[in-house]
Chimera marker file (.cmm) of the C-alpha trace (Angstrom):
<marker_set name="trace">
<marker id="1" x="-14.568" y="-5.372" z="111.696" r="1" g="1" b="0" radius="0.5"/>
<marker id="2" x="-13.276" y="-6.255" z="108.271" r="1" g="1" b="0" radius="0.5"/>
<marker id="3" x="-12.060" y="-9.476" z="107.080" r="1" g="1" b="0" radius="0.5"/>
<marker id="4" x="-8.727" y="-10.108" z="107.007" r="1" g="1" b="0" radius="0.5"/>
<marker id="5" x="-8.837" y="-11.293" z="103.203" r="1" g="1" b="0" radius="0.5"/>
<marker id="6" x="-10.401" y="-7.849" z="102.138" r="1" g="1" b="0" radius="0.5"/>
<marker id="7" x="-7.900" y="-5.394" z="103.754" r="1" g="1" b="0" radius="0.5"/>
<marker id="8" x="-5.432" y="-5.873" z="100.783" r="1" g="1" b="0" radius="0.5"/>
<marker id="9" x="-8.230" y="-4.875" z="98.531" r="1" g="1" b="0" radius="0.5"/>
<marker id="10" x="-9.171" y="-2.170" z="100.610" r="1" g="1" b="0" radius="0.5"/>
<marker id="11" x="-5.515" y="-0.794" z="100.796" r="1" g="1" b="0" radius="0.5"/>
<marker id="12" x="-5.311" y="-1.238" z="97.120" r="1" g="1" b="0" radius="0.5"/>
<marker id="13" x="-8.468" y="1.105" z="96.660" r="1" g="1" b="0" radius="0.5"/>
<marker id="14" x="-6.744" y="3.331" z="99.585" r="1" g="1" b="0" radius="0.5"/>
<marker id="15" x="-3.730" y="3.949" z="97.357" r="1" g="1" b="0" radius="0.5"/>
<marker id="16" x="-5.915" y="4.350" z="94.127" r="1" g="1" b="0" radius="0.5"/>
<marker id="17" x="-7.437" y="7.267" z="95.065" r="1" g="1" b="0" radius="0.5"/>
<marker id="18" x="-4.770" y="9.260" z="96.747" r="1" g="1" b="0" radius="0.5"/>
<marker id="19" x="-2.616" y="8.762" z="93.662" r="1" g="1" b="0" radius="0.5"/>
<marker id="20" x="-4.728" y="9.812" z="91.327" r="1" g="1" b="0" radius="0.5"/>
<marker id="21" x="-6.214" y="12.589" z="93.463" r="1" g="1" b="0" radius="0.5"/>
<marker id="22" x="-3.717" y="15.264" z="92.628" r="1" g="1" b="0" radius="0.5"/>
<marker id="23" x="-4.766" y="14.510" z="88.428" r="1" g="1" b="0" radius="0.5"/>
<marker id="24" x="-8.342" y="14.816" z="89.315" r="1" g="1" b="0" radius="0.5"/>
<marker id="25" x="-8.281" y="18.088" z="91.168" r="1" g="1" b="0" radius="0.5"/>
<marker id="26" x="-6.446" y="20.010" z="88.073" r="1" g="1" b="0" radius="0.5"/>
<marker id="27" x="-8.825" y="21.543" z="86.253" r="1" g="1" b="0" radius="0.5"/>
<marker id="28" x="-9.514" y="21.709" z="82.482" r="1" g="1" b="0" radius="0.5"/>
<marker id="29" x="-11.326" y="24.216" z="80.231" r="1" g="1" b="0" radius="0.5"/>
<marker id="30" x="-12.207" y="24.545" z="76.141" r="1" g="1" b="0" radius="0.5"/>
<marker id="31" x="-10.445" y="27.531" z="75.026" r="1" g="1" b="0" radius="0.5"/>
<marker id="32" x="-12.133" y="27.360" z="71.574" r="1" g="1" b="0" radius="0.5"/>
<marker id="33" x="-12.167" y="25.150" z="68.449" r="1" g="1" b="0" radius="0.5"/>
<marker id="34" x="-12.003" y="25.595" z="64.864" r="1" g="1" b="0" radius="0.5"/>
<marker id="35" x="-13.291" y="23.830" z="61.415" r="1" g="1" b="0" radius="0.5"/>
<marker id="36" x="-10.388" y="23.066" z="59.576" r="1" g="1" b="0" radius="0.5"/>
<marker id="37" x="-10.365" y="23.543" z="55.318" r="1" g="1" b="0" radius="0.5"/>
<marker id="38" x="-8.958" y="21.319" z="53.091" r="1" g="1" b="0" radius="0.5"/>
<marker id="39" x="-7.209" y="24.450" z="51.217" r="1" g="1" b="0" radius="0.5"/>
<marker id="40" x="-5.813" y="26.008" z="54.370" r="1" g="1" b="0" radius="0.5"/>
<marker id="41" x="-2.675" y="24.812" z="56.262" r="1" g="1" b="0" radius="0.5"/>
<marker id="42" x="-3.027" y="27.401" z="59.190" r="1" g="1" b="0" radius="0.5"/>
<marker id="43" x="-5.439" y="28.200" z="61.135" r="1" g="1" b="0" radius="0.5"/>
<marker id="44" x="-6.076" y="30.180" z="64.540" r="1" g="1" b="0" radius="0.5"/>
<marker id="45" x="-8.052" y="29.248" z="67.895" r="1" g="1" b="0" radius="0.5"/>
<marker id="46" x="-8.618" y="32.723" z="70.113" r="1" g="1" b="0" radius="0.5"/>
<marker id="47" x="-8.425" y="32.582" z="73.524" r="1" g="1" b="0" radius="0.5"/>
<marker id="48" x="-9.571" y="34.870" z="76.240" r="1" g="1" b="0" radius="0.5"/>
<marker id="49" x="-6.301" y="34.809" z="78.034" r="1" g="1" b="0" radius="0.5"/>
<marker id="50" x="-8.258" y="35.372" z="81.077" r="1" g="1" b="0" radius="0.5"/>
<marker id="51" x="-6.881" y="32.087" z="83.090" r="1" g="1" b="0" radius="0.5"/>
<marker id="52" x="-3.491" y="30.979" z="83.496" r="1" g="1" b="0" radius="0.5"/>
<marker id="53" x="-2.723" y="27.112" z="81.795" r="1" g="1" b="0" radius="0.5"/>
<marker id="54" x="0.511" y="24.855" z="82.568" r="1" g="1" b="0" radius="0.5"/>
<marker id="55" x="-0.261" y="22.858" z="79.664" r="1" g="1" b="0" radius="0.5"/>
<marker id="56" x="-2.613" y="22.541" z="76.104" r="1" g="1" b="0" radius="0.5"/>
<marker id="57" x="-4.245" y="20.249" z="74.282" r="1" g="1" b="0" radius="0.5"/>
<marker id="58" x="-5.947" y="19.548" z="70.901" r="1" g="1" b="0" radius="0.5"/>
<marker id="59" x="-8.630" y="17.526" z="70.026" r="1" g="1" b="0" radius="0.5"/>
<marker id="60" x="-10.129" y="15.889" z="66.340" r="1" g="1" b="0" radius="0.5"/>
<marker id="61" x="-13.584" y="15.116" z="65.287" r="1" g="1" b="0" radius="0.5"/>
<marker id="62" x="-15.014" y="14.431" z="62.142" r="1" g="1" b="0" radius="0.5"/>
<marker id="63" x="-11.836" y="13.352" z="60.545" r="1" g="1" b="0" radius="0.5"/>
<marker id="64" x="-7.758" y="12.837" z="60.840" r="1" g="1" b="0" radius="0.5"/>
<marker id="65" x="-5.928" y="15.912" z="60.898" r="1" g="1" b="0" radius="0.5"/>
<marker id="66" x="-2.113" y="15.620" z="60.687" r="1" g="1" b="0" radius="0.5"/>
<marker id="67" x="-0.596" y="18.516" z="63.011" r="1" g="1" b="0" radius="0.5"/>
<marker id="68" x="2.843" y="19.595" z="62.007" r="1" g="1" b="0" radius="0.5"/>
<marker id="69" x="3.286" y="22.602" z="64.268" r="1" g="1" b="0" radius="0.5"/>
<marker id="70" x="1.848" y="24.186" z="67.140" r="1" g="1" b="0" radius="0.5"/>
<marker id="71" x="2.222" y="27.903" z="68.645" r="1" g="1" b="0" radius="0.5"/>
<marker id="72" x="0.952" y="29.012" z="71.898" r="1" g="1" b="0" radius="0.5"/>
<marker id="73" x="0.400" y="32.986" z="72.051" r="1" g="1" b="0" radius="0.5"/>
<marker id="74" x="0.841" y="34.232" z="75.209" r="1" g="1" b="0" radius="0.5"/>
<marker id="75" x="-1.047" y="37.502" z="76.534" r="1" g="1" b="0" radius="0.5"/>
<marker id="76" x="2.237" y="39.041" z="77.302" r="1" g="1" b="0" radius="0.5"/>
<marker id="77" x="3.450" y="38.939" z="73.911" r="1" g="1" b="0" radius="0.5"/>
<marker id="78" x="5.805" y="36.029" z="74.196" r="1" g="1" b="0" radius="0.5"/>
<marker id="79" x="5.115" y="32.795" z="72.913" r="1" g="1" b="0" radius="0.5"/>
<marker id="80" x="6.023" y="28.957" z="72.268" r="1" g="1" b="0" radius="0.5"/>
<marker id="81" x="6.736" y="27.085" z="69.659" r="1" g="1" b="0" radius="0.5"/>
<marker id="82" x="5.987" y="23.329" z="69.869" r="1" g="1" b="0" radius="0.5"/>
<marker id="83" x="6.827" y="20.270" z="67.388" r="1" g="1" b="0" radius="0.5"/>
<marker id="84" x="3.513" y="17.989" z="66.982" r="1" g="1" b="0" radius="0.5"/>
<marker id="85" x="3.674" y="16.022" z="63.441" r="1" g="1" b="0" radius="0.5"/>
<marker id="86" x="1.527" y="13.423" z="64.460" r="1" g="1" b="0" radius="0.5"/>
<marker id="87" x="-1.769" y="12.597" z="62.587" r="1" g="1" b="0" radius="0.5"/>
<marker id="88" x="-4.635" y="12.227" z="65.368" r="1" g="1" b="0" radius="0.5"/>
<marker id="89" x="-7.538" y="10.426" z="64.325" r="1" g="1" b="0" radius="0.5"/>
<marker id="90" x="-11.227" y="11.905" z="64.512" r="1" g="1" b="0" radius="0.5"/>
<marker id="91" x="-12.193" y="11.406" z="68.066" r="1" g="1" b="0" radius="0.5"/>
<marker id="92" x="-8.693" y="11.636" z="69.711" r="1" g="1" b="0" radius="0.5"/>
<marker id="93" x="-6.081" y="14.123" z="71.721" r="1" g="1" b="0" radius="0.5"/>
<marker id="94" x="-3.090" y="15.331" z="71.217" r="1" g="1" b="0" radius="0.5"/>
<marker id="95" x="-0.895" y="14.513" z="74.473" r="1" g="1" b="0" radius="0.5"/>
<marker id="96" x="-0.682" y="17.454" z="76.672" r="1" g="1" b="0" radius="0.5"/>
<marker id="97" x="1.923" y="19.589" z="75.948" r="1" g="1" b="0" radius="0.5"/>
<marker id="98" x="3.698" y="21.433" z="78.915" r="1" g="1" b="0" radius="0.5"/>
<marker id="99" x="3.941" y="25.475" z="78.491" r="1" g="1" b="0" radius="0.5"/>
<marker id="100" x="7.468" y="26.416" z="79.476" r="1" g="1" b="0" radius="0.5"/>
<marker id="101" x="7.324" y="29.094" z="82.450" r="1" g="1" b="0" radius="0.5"/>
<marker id="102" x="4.851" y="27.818" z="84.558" r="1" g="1" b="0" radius="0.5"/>
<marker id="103" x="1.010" y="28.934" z="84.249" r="1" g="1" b="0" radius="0.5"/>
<marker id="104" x="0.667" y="31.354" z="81.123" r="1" g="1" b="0" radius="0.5"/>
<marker id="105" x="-2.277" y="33.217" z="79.678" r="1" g="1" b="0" radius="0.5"/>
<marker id="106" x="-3.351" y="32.254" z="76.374" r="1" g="1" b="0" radius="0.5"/>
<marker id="107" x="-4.125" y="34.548" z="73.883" r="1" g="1" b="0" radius="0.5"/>
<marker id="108" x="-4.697" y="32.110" z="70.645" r="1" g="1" b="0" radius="0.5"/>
<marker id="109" x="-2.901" y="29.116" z="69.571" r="1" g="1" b="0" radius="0.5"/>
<marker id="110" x="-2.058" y="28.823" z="66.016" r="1" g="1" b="0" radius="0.5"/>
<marker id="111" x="-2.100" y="25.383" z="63.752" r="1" g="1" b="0" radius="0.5"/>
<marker id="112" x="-0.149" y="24.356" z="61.071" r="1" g="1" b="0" radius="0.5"/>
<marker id="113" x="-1.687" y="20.904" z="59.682" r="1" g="1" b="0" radius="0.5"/>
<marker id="114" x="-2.623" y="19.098" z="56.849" r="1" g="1" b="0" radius="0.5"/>
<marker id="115" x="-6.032" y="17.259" z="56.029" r="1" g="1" b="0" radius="0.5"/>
<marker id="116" x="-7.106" y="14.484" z="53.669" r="1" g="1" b="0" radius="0.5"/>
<marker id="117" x="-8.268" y="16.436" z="50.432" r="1" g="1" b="0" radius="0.5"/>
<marker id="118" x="-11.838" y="15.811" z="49.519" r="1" g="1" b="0" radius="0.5"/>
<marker id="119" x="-12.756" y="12.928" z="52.051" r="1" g="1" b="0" radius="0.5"/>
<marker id="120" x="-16.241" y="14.625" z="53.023" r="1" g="1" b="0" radius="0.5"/>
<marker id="121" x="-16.744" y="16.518" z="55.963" r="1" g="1" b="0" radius="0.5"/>
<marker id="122" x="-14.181" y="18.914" z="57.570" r="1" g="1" b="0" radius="0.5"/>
<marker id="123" x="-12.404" y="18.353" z="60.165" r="1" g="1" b="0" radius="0.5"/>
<marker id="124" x="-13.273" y="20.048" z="63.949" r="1" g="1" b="0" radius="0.5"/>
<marker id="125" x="-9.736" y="20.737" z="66.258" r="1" g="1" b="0" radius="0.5"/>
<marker id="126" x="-11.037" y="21.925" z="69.938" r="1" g="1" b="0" radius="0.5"/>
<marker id="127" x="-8.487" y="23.175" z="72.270" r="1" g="1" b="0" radius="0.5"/>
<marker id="128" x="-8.304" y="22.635" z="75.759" r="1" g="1" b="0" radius="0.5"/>
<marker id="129" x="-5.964" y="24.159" z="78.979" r="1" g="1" b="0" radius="0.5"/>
<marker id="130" x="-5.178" y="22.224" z="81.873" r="1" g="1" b="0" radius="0.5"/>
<marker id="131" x="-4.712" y="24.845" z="85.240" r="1" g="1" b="0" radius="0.5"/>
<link id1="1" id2="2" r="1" g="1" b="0" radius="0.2"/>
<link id1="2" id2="3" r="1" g="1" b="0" radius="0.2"/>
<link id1="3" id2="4" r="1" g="1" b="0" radius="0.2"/>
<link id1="4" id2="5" r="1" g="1" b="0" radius="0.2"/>
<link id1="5" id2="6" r="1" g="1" b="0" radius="0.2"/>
<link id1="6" id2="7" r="1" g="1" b="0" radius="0.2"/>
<link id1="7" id2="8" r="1" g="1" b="0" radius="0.2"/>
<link id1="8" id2="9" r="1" g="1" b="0" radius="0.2"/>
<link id1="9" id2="10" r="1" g="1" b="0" radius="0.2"/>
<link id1="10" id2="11" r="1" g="1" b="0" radius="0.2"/>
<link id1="11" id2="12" r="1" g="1" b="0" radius="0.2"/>
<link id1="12" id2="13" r="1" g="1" b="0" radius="0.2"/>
<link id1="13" id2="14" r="1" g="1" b="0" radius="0.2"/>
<link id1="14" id2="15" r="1" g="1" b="0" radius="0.2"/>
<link id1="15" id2="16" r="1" g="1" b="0" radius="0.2"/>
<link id1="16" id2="17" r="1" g="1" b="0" radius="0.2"/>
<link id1="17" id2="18" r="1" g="1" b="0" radius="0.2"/>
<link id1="18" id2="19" r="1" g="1" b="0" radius="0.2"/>
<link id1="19" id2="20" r="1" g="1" b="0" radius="0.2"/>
<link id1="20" id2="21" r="1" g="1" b="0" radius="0.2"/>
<link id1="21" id2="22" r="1" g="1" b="0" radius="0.2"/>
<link id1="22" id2="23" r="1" g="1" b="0" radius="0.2"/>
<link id1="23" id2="24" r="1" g="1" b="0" radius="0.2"/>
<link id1="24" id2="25" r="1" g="1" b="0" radius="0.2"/>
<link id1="25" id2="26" r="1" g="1" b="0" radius="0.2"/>
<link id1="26" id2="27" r="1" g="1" b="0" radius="0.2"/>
<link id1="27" id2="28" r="1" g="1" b="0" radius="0.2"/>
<link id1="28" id2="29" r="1" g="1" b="0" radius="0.2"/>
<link id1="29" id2="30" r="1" g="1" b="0" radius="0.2"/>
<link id1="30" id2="31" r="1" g="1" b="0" radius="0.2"/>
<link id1="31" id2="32" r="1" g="1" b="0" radius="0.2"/>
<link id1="32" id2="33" r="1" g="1" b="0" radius="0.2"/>
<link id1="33" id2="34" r="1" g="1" b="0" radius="0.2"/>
<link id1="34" id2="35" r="1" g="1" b="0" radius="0.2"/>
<link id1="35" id2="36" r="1" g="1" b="0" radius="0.2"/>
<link id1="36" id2="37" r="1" g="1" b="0" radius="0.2"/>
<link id1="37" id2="38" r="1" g="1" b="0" radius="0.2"/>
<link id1="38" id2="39" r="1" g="1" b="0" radius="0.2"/>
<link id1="39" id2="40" r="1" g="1" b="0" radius="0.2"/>
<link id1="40" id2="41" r="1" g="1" b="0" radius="0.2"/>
<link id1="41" id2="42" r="1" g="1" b="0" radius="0.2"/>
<link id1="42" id2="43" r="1" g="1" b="0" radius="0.2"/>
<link id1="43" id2="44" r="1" g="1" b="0" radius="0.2"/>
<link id1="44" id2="45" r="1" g="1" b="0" radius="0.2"/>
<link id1="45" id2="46" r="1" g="1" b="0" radius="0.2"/>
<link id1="46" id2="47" r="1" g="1" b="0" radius="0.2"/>
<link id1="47" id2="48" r="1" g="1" b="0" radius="0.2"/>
<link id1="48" id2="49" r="1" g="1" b="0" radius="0.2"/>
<link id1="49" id2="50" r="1" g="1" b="0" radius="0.2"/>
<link id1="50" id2="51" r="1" g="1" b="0" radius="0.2"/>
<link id1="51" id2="52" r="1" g="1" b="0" radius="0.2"/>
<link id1="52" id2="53" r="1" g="1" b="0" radius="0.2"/>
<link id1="53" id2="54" r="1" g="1" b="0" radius="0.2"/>
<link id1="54" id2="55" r="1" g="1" b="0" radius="0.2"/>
<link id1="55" id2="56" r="1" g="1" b="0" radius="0.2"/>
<link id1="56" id2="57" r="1" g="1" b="0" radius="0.2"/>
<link id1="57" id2="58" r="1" g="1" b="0" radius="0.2"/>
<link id1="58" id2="59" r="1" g="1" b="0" radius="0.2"/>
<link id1="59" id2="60" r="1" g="1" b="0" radius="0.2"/>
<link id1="60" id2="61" r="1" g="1" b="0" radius="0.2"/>
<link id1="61" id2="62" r="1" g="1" b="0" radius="0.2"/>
<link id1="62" id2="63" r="1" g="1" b="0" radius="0.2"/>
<link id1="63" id2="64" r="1" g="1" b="0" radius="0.2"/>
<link id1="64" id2="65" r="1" g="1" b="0" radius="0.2"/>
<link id1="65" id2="66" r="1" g="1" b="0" radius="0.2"/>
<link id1="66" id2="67" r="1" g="1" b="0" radius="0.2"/>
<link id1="67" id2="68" r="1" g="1" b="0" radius="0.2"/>
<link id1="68" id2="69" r="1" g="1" b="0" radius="0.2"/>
<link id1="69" id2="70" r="1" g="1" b="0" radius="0.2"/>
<link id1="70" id2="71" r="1" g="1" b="0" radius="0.2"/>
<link id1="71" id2="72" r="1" g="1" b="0" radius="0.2"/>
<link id1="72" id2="73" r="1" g="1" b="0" radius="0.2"/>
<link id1="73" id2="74" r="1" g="1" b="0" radius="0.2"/>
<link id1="74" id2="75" r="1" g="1" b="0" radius="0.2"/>
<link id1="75" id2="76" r="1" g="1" b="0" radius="0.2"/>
<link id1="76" id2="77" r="1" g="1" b="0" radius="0.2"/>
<link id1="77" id2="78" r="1" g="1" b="0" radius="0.2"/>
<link id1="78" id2="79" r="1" g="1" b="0" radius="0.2"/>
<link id1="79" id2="80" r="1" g="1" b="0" radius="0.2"/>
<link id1="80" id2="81" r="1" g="1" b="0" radius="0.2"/>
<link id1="81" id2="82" r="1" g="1" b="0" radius="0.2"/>
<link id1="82" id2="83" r="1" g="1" b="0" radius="0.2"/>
<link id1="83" id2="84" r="1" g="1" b="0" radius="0.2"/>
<link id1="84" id2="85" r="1" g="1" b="0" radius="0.2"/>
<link id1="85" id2="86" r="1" g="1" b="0" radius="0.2"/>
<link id1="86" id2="87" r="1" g="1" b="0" radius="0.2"/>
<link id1="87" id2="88" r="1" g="1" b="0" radius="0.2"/>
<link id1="88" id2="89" r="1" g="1" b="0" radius="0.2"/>
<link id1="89" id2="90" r="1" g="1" b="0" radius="0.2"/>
<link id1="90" id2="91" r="1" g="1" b="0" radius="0.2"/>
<link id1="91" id2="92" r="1" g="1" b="0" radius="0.2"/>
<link id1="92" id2="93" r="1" g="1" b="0" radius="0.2"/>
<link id1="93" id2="94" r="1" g="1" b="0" radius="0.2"/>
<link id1="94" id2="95" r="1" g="1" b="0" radius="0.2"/>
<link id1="95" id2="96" r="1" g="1" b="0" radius="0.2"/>
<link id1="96" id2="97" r="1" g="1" b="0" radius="0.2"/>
<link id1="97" id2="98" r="1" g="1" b="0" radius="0.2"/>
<link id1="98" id2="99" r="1" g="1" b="0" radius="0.2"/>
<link id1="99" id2="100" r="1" g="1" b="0" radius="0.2"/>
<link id1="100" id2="101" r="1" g="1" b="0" radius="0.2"/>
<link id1="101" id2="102" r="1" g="1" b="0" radius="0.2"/>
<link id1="102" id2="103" r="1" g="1" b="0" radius="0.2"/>
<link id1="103" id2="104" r="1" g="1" b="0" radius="0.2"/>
<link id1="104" id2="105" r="1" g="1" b="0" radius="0.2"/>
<link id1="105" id2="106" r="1" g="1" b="0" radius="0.2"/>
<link id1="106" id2="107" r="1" g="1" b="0" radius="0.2"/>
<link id1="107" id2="108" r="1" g="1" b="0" radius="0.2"/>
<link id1="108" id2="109" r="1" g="1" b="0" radius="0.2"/>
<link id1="109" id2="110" r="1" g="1" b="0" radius="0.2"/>
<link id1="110" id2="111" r="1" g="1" b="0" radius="0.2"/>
<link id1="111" id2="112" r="1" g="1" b="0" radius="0.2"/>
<link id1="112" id2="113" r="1" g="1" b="0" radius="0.2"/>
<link id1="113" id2="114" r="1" g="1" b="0" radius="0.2"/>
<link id1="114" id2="115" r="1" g="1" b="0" radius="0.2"/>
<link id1="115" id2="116" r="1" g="1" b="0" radius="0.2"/>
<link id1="116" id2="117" r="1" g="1" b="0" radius="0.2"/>
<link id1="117" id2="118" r="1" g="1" b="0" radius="0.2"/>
<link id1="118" id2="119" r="1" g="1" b="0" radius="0.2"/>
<link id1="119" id2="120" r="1" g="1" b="0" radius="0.2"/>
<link id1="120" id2="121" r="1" g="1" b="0" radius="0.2"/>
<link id1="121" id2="122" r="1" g="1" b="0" radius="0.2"/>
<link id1="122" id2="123" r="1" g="1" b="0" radius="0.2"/>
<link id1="123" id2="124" r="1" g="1" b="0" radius="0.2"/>
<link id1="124" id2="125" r="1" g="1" b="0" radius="0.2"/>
<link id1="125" id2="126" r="1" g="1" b="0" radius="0.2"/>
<link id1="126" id2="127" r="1" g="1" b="0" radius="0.2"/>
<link id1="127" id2="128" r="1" g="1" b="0" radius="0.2"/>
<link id1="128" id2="129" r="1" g="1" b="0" radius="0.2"/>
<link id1="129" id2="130" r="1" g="1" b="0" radius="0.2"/>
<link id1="130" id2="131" r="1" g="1" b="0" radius="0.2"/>
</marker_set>
């Protein structure tokens, strides 16, 4: 028998987990990642296109990069163009960004960004895909 005074707590750990169960059973996988150069303004993460993603995201180590644009190559050819300009600090995400159309195969994602000029170390941007 439990105590009366704990069955609030217990329904509050009840609802918790049920809410947050539908976020923990969507799966997420590294698609690739890329050293960015100071002298470059594009670069390109490949993807095996092998698994179908509703959504990306893009992650900074090292140092700040600040995104200004983001395209998602699909394996059928089309593709989607997405709006970032936000600078993300070293150790930070982009939010995830919804692919329009449902699940879609990746075939590379391409960056358009600018880094700090000669502040040490490049910058690493890892891509990830939420199923």
């Amino acid at each position: 028998m439990v105590p009366k005074s704990l069955v609030p707590a217990f329904l509050g750990f009840a609802l918790g987990v049920a809410a947050t169960a539908p976020a923990a059973a969507q799966q997420v996988d590294f698609l690739g990642s890329r050293m960015v150069a100071d002298l470059s303004e594009t670069d390109v993460i490949q993807a095996d296109g092998a698994e179908r993603y509703t959504a990306v995201r893009l992650c900074v180590a090292q140092r700040a990069v600040h995104f200004r644009d983001l395209d998602v190559f699909f394996a059928n050819g089309g593709h989607q163009d997405s709006i970032v300009r936000l600078e993300i600090p070293a150790g930070d995400c982009t939010r995830w960004i919804d692919l329009r159309g449902g699940a879609r195969n990746i075939d590379r994602i391409v960056m358009r960004y600018d880094t700090l000029v000669n502040m040490g170390v490049q910058a690493e941007v890892s891509a990830y895909g939420r199923r």
